[in-house]
Structure formats: structure tokens, C-alpha cells
N, C-alpha and C positions, 0 to 999 in steps of 0.2 A: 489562584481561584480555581474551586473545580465546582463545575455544575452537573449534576446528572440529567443525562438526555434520554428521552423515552425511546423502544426498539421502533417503532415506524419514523423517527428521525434519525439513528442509525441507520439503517436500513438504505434510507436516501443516498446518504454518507459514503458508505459502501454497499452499493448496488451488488446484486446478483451476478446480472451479466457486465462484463467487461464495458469500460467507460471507451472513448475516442484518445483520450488519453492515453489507459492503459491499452489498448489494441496498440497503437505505436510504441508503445515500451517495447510488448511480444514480441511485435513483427521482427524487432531485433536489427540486425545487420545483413549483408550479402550473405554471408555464410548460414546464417540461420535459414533465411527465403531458399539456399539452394538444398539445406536437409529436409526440410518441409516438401519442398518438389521432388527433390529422390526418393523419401517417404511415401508420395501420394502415386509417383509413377509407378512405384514396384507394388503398391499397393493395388493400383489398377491390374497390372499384368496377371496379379495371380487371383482376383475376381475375373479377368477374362478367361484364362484356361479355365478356370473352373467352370465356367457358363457355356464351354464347349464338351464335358462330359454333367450337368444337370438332367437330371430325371423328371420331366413335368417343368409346365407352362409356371407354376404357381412361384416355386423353388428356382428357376431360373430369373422372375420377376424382382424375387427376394435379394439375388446376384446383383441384379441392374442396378437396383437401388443402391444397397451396400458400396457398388464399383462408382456411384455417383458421390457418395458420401467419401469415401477416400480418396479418390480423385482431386476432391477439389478441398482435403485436408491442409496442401499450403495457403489456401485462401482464410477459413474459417478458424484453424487454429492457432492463432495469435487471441481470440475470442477464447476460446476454451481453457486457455493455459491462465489469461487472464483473471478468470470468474472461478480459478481453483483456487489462485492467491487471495482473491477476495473471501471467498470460504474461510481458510483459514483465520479470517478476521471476525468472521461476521458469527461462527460459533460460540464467540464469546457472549453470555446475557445480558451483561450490564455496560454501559459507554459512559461519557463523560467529555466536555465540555474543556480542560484544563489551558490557562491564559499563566505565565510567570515570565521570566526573564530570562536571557543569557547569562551566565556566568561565569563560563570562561569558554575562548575559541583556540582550537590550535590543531595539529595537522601531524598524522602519525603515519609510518608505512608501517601499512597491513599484509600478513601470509594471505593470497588469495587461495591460491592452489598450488600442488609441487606434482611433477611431470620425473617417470624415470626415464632415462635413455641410456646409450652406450657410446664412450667416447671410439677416435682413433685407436687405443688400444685395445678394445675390449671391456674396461671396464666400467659399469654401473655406475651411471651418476644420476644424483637427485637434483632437478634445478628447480630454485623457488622460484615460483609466480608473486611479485609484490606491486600494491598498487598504492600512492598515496591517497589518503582518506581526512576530510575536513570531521572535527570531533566537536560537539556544542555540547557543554556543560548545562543544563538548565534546570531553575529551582523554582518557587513559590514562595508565597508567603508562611505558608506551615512547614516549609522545609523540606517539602519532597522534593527529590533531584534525582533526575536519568542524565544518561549520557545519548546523545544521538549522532550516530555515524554514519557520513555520504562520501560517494567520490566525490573529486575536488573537482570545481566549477569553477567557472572567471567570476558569475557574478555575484558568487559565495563572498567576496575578497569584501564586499561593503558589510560586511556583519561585524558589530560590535560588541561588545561586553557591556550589559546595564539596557538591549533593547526588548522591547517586548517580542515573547512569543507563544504562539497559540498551535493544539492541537487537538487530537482525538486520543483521548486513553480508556482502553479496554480490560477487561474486570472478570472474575468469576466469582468476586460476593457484590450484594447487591448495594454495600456502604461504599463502595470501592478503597477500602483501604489497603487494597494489594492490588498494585496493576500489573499484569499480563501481557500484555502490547501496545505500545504507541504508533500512530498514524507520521504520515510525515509533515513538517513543521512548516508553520506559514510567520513570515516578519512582520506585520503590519507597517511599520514604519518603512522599509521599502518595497512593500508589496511587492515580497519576495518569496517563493516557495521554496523549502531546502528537503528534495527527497530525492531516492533512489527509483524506484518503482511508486508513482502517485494513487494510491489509495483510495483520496477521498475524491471525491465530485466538489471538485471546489466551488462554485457557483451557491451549491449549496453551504456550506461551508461560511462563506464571506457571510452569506445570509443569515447563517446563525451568529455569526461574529457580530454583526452590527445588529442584529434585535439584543445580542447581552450588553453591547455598550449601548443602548439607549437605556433599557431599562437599568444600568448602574449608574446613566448621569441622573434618572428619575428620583431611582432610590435616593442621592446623595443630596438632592434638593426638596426631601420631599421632609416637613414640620415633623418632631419628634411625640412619642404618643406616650401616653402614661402607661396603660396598661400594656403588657408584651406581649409582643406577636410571636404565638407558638410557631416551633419549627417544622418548616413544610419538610414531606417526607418526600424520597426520592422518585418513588414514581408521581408524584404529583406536578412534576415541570413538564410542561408544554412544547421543548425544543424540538 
């Protein structure tokens, strides 16, 4: 099932600025918090010297500022880094609504990254970075199928083949018969999230989830008509 969702409920989906969620992706680990602060320190130091040869009250004011804003770049950048990944989401015109199934689950090691270095003798060596990675098969009804790939998680291990899954897929024609990017993937059956980086504002999310399952138990109970109901056109959904 794909439903097309109008841009002010995209939009929700993927917010502008960075979610509570994704600010903790950002912030990352120890190491990331300590480049952030070496970042912001050296960044203060050299708006300081600088603010000791400014010329005028105005232009030294402009310094302060500046020295305030990178200064405290370990704090607010986890926000910024976050709402560029969302960017790249949110460029696309067209979303969509897509609900199919698993079809197959299984677990591959991935090239992360490869490092050179130099051994005990001297010579050049390439060491691969590999990380094992959980792979979801997933299809529809009409036969569309991606593959979605996350690090592996404990509470991944309860996914099976034949459950429902729902996400956000993004577009650059407006029929969406070419999809460009998918959001990360929600279980319903163990209301489960399987992502890397969480994308969507899930709150919102569920919420559209269960407005399309009421209105598909409606549809399925609802007396059959004679005359046929022309097809509504994709900007005309309400999502």
C-alpha cells in the first residue's frame, strides 16, 4: 500500500530543525563531545586574539558575538548537523505513506571504512573497518521491494519474515513511481523501530499510521456502490 501524503505532513515527518531524538544520534559518543570542544576552544582563542587588535567598538561587538557562537559550537552542534541530514530529506517534493511486509531477514558484514598504516617493517598496510549489518527484504502488494540496511541490535532478533512494515518513501515525480529515499522502518506488530539515524518524528508517524488503519477497516465495511468512485488524485489526501 502507498498513500500519498501532502508537503505540510511531510514536513511534520521530517522537521526542519533537529528532533530530541536525532540531537542524541549527533551528540554521538565521548570522542565526538571531546572534537566539538577542541573545535569550539580553538575557535574561541582565535576570536579572542582577534578582539585584541579590532579597530572600533562596533567590529569588536561583531567579535563577541561570533566568539559566543563558537564557543559554545559543542553544545548547539549536534542541532545543526542534525537538521542538514534532515535537509537532505526533506528536498524531495513528493512523500508517501508505504505499509508491505518483510521478506526476507538476514545479516551481512559490511566495508565500513579501510585505514592505511605502516607495519613493524615499514610497510603499507590497508586495514578494513567491517561492521555486521541486519538486511530487511521488504515488498507490497504491487511488487515494489527495497532492501533496508541497519547495524545489528538485540532487539532486531524478534523480526520475522511475513510481518507488517511501514514507512516514509520519498519521490521526485509526483505519481511516485520512482522512489529516491526511504525513512527508517517501524514493526507494528512489536512496536519496533529498525533505524540508523531516526528521521521521522515518530509520534507523528503512529498518528498517521492509525488514522490509515481506521479509514481501511471503514473502507472494507463500507456497502458496495454502483456507480464508481473516480480516482482521487494525489494531492488530494489529507495526511
Amino acid at each position: 500500500m502507498l498513500i500519498p501524503l501532502n508537503r505540510s505532513r511531510f514536513e511534520q515527518l521530517i522537521p526542519l530543525i533537529g528532533t530530541g531524538n536525532q540531537y542524541k544520534y549527533c551528540w554521538g559518543k565521548f570522542p565526538d563531545l571531546l572534537r566539538r570542544l577542541l573545535a569550539s576552544v580553538l575557535g574561541a582563542l582565535v576570536i579572542f586574539f582577534g578582539r585584541l587588535s579590532a579597530l572600533g567598538d562596533s567590529f569588536e561587538l561583531l567579535l563577541f558575538l561570533i566568539g559566543i557562537t563558537i564557543g559554545t559550537y559543542w553544545l548547539w552542534g549536534p542541532i545543526f548537523w542534525a537538521s542538514r541530514r534532515n535537509a537532505t530529506y526533506r528536498r524531495f517534493p513528493y512523500s508517501g505513506f508505504w505499509r508491505g511486509q518483510v521478506l526476507d531477514v538476514f545479516v551481512t558484514d559490511e566495508l565500513i571504512n579501510t585505514e592505511e598504516t605502516v607495519n613493524n617493517r615499514g610497510d603499507l598496510v590497508i586495514v578494513e573497518n567491517r561492521e555486521r549489518r541486519l538486511n530487511l527484504d521488504l515488498v507490497d502488494e504491487t511488487g515494489f521491494e527495497t532492501r533496508f540496511q541497519v547495524p545489528i541490535r538485540r532487539q532486531y532478533r524478534a523480526i520475522d519474515v511475513g510481518m507488517i512494515a511501514e514507512m516514509v518513501v520519498m519521490s521526485n515525480q509526483r505519481d511516485l513511481s520512482r522512489i529516491n529515499r526511504i525513512s527508517d522502518v517501524y514493526i507494528p506488530q512489536l512496536n519496533l523501530w529498525v533505524s540508523d539515524y531516526p528521521y521521522l518524528r515518530r509520534d507523528v508517524f503512529l498518528d498517521v499510521s492509525k488514522t490509515l488503519r481506521r479509514q481501511s477497516m471503514r473502507s472494507e465495511t463500507r456497502p458496495m456502490r454502483r456507480r464508481p468512485i473516480p480516482q482521487q488524485r494525489n494531492d488530494e489526501y489529507d495526511l
